[in-house]
N, C-alpha and C positions, 0 to 999 in steps of 0.2 A: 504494500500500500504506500508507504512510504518514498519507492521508488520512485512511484509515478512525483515525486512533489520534494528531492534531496533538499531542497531549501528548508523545509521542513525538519527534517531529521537531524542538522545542526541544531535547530531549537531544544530537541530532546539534552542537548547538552549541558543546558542552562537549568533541570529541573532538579533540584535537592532532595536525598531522604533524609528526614530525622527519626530514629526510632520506626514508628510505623506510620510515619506521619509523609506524603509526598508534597512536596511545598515548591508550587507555580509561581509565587515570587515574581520571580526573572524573566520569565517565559512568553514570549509571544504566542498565546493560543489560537489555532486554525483549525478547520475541521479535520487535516488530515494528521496533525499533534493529536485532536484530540479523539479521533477514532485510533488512534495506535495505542493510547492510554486505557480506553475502553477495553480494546483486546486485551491487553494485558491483566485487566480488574478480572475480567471474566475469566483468564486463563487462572487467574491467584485465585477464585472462588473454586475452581472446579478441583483445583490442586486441595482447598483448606477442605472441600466437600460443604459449604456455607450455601446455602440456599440461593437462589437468585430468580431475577426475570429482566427482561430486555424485548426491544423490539427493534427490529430491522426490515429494510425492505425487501431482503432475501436477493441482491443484487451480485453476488457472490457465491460459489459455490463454497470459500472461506467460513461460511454460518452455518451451513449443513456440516459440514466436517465439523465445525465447535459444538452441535449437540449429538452426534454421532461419539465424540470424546464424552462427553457428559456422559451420554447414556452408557458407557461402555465403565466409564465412572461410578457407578451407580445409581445415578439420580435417574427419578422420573422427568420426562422431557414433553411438555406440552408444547404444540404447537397451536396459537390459533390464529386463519388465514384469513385477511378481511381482503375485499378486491372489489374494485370498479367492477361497473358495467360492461364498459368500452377501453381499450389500449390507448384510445385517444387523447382521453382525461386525465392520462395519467400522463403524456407526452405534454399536452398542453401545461402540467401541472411543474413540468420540469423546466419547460418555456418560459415559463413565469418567474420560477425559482433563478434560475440564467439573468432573466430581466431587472432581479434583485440583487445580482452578486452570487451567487451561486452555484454550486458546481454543475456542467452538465450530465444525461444520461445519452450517449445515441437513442433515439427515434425504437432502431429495430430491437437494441436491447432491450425496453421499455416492453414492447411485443412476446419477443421469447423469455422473458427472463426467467417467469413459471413455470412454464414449460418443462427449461432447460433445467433449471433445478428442481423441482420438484418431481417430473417426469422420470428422474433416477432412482429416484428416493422411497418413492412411494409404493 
């Protein structure tokens, strides 16, 4: 993830532990600092076995592999799937997000992405 964005992953540089404390201080937060961090919380719960919940757009096959670990983990692994109508709404939904600053998704990813992920999986 980080790859796509190396500007980023010098920020990680700047972020301090004390004890069990992780202290952003210094750090310029982005979404893709702050989705690396995310993974990481979740990889440190599944390691403590600490209970959790999260929600993703499933735009990765990176999130199937994190509760396939869970589950292999021993947790019980709920999924619930909410979805548009139409692929459009959700194209249009990312157009907007782009119009505000925001990262984009390709069009046809937006299309397959359930599909592709969840078509394996299930």
């Amino acid at each position: 993830m980080l790859k796509k964005a190396p500007h980023s992953l010098a920020k990680l540089d700047s972020l301090t532990i004390d004890g069990e404390r992780l202290s952003f201080a210094n750090t310029e937060i982005d979404s893709y600092v702050a989705s690396a961090l995310s993974d990481f919380i979740r990889r440190s719960l599944i390691k403590e076995r600490i209970s959790f919940t999260f929600e993703t757009v499933m735009s990765s096959s990176d999130k199937v592999k994190l509760l396939a670990e869970a589950h292999a983990s021993g947790y019980r692994v709920y999924v619930y799937y909410v979805a548009t109508a139409d692929p459009q709404i959700n194209i249009a939904r990312v157009a907007y997000r782009v119009s505000q600053g925001g990262h984009s998704v390709p069009p046809e990813k937006n299309r397959s992405a359930v599909l592709e992920i969840f078509g394996a999986s299930i």
